[in-house]
Each structure stands twice: as structure tokens, then as C-alpha cells.
C-alpha positions in Angstrom: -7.4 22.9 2.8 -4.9 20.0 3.6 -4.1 17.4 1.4 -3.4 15.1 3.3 -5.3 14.6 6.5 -4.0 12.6 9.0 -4.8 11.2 12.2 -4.3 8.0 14.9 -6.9 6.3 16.3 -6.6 2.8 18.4 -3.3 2.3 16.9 -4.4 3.0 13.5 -2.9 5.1 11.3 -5.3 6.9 8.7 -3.5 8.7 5.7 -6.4 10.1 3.7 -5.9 12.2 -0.4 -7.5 14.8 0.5 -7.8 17.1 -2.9 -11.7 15.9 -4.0 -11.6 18.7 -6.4 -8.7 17.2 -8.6 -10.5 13.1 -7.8 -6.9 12.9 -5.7 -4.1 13.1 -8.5 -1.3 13.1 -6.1 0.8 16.1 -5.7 4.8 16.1 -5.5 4.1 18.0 -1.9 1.8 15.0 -1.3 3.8 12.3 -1.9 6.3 12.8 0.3 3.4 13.4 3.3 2.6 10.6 2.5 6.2 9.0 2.4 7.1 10.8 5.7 4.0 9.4 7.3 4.6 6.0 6.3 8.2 6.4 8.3 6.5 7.4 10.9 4.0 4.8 10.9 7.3 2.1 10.9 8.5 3.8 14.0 5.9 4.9 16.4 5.3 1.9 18.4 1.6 3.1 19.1 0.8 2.9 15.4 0.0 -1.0 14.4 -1.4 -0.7 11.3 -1.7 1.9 8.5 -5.1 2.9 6.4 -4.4 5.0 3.1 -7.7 6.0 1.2 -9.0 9.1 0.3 -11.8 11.8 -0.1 -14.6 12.6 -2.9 -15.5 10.4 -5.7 -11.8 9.6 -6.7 -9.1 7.4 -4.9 -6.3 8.9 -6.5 -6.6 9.6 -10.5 -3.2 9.5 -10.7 0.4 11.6 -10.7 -0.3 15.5 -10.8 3.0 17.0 -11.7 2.1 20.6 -11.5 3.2 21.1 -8.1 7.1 20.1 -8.7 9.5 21.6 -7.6 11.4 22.6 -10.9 15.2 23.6 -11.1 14.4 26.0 -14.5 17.2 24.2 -16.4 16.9 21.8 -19.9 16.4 18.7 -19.0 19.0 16.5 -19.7 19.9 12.7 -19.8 19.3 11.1 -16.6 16.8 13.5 -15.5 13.7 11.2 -16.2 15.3 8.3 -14.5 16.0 10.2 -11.9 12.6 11.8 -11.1 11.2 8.2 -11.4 13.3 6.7 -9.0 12.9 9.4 -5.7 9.5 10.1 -7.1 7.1 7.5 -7.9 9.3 4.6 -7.3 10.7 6.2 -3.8 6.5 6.6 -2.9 5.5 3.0 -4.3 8.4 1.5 -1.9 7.6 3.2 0.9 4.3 1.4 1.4 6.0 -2.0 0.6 8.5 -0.9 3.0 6.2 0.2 5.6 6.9 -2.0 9.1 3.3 -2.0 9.6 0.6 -3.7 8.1 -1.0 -1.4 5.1 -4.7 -1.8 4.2 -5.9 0.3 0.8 -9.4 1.6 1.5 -10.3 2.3 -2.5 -13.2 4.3 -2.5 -13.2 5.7 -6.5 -11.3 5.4 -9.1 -7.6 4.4 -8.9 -6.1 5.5 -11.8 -1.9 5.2 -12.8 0.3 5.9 -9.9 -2.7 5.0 -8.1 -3.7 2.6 -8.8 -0.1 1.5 -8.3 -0.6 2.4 -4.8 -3.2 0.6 -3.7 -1.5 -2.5 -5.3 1.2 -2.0 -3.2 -0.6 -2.2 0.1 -0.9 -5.7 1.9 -4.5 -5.7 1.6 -7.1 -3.5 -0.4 -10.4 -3.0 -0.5 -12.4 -1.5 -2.3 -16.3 0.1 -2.8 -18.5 -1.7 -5.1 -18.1 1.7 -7.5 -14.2 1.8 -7.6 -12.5 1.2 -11.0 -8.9 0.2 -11.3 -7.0 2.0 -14.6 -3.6 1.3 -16.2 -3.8 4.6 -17.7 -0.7 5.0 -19.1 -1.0 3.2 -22.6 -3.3 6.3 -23.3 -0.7 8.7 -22.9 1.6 7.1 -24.9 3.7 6.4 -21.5 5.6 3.6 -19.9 4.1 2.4 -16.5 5.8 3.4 -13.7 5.9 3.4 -10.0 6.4 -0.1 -9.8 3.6 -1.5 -12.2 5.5 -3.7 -14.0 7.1 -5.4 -11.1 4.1 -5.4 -9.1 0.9 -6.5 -11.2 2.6 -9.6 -12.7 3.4 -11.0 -9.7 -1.1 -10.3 -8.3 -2.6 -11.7 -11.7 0.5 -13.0 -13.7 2.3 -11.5 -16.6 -0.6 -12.1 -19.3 -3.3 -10.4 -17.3 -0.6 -7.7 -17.2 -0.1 -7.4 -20.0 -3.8 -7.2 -20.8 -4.4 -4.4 -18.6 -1.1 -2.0 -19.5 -1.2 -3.1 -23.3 -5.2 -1.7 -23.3 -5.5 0.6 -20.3 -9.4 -0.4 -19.6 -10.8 0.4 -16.7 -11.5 -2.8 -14.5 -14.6 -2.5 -12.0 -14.3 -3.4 -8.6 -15.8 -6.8 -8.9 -13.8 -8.2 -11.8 -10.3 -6.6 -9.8 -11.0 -9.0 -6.9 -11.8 -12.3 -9.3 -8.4 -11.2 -10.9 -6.6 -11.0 -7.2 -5.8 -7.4 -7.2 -8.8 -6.8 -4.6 -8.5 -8.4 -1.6 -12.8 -7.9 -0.9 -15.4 -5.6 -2.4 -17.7 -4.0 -0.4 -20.9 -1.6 -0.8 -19.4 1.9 -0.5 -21.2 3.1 2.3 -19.4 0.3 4.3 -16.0 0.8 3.1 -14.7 3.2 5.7 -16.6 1.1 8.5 -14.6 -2.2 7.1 -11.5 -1.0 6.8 -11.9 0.4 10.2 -12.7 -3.5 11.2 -10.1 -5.0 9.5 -7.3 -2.0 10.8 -8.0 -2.3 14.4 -8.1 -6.3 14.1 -4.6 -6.1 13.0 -3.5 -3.4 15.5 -4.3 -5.9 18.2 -2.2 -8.6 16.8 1.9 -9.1 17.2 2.8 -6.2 15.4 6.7 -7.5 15.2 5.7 -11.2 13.7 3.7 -9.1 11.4 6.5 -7.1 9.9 8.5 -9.9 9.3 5.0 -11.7 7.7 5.3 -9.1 5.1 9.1 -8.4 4.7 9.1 -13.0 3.8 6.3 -12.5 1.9 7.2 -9.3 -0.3 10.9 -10.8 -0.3 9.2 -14.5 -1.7 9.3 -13.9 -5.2 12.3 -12.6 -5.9 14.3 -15.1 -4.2 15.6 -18.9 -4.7 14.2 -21.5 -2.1 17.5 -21.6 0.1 17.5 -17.8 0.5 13.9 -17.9 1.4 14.4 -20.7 3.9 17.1 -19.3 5.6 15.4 -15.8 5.7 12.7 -17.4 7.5 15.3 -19.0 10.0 16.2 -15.5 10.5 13.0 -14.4 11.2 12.7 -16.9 13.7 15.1 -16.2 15.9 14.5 -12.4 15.7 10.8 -12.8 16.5 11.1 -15.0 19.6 13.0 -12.3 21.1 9.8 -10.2 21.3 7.6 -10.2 24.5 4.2 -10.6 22.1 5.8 -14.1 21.0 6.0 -15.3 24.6 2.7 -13.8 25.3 1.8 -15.9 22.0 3.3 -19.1 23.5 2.2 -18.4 27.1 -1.1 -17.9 26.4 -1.5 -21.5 24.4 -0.3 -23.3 27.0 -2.5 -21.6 29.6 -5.3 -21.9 27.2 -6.4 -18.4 27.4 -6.9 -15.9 24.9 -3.4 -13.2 23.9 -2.8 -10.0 24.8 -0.2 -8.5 22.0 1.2 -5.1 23.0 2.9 -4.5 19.8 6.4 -5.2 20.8 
């Protein structure tokens, strides 16, 4: 069975878990599928946009570690840091880093690192029976994969706090009033929704997009001048593209655009 199924459809990208069995604890072999997808994603011009969800009751229950590659030797210091940083962190940022528009499709529970991941797309959504766990208090661990950096900045650092310091499960509903859920939908209309939302964005200017998210992503981290001048940038590089002239063109001959993507 693969674990990762894959396939492109009207410029759309679908990246789908694919180990029901296991409710989608992502694999070291999985990961960087995924990862490698998502690069691919950022430099096929046919793909526009990028679905990641998953099969089975689960959306991903988290990091399954059995299938890593070990070297056999004591661990020493610097080995955790390491692993964290080409593992989960190197997997987090590649869907942040993605050049194409990134839509969770959260159809179970999302659990740790994934839970992690679907807060790292640009918009989720999720079935009316998914559940959102910051699992790691349990274990006695330290979030990683970007938690700490990325759920203060959706809900603030109190409702973080809240959710690592306790590690309760969150239903679907109370994740969107929080802003970690972009919409909730039954779960028999999630796959048809994200489908919707997907191929609305693969028909938009895939370029002006990028840069959307690279100024928005960037926005937080920055001071106002930096941000301003970023945007400058931005600018200019986008005008260069033909969809911005189509984008122009088409206002001023009152007429519906036509983005190719480039």
C-alpha cells in the first residue's frame, strides 16, 4: 500500500496520508514525500494549488518514529536538535514555504505534528468530526514542529498556552471560533469543498499569490519599514508577470480574467 497517494487534477495538487490503519501518524519515509512533493508543487507551473488531507478516520495522529532511519550509535548532544530541525521543523517549513497556495482538508483527528501541519497550511478546513490535539504535554514533551511559533500568532499566546499547557482535544467547531479553522463543514462535504475552494484558487494569478503569502507569513516577524518595503518589492516583481497585465487589461476592458499561472 502507499502512503502517500498522490495525484494532479485541474492544477491541483492532492497529497493524501494514506496509512488509515495507524489514523496517519506520519512516517520518517512519509515526511519527506511529502516534503519532495511540496517542491514539486513550488515548481511545476501546471500545479496552482496544493491539497494535503488524508485517509480513514484520522488526519494524522501525529509523528511515528518507528520507520527512522537509525545510525546504531549513542546518541549524543546535538542529536535531538538536530533531528528536530531536518525533521519536523524541515516538514512544518516546507508547507509555509510552499510557492503555491496550501488548503488542509482535516477530515479526523489532528493530533501533535499534525496538528502542526494543518496549522501551517494557508487555509484548513475541517469535518464537523475533526478534533485538533496539543498532544505533547501528555508525553511529558516539548511541542515541536513549529507549534510554538505558529499557534500564538492564530489565537494569541494565552490560548496557546491553554492548549499546550493542557493538551485537550478541541472539536472542530470551537477550532474555527478560536481562528485555527478557517470553515467547518459536514464530513461528507469536506473532500467536495476543498475540491471547490482548490480549483478556485488554481484559476487565479498564481504568481500574486505566492507573494500574498510569502508578505503575509513574513508580517509578523517584521518591523513596519521592512514590511513596507517588502511589499514595494513585491510590486515590482509581480507586474512583470503576464497574469498582472491580464489582471489590468481585463479591468479596463471590463471583461472577466483569464490567469494562466504565470
Amino acid at each position: 500500500m502507499t502512503d502517500v497517494l498522490h495525484a494532479v487534477e485541474n492544477g491541483v495538487s492532492w497529497i493524501t496520508l494514506n496509512r488509515p490503519e495507524a489514523m496517519n501518524a506520519v512516517t520518517w519515509d512519509q515526511r519527506e514525500r511529502i516534503i519532495a512533493l511540496l517542491a514539486e508543487a513550488s515548481a511545476d507551473p501546471d500545479v496552482r494549488a496544493v491539497v494535503v488531507t488524508a485517509t480513514g478516520r484520522g488526519f494524522c495522529a501525529g509523528a511515528d518514529l518507528r520507520g527512522a532511519p537509525s545510525s546504531g550509535a549513542d546518541r549524543v548532544a546535538g542529536d535531538v536538535s538536530r533531528m528536530i530541525r531536518q525533521g519536523a521543523q524541515r516538514f512544518i517549513g516546507a508547507v509555509m514555504d510552499c510557492e503555491k497556495p496550501v488548503i488542509a482538508a482535516v477530515n479526523g483527528t489532528a493530533a501533535g505534528i499534525g496538528a502542526h501541519l494543518a496549522f501551517a497550511c494557508d487555509l484548513v478546513l475541517a469535518a464537523d468530526s475533526a478534533r485538533f490535539i496539543e498532544v505533547f504535554v501528555r508525553r511529558g514533551l516539548v511541542p515541536d514542529g513549529g507549534g510554538a511559533y505558529l499557534l500564538p500568532r492564530l489565537i494569541g499566546p494565552q490560548r496557546a498556552k491553554e492548549l499546550m499547557f493542557f493538551g485537550d482535544a478541541v472539536g472542530a467547531a470551537e477550532a474555527r471560533d478560536m481562528g485555527l479553522v478557517n470553515r467547518v463543514v459536514p464530513a461528507e462535504d469536506l473532500e467536495k469543498t476543498a475540491r471547490e475552494w482548490a480549483e478556485r484558487l488554481a484559476q487565479g494569478p498564481t504568481r500574486a499569490l505566492a507573494l500574498t503569502k510569502q508578505l503575509v507569513n513574513a508580517s509578523l516577524d517584521t518591523d513596519r519599514a521592512t514590511a513596507f518595503a517588502t511589499e514595494a518589492t513585491a510590486q515590482e516583481l509581480n507586474m512583470t508577470t503576464r497574469d498582472a497585465q491580464e489582471g489590468v487589461a481585463s479591468f479596463v476592458e471590463r471583461r472577466e480574467a483569464r490567469y494562466e499561472g504565470r
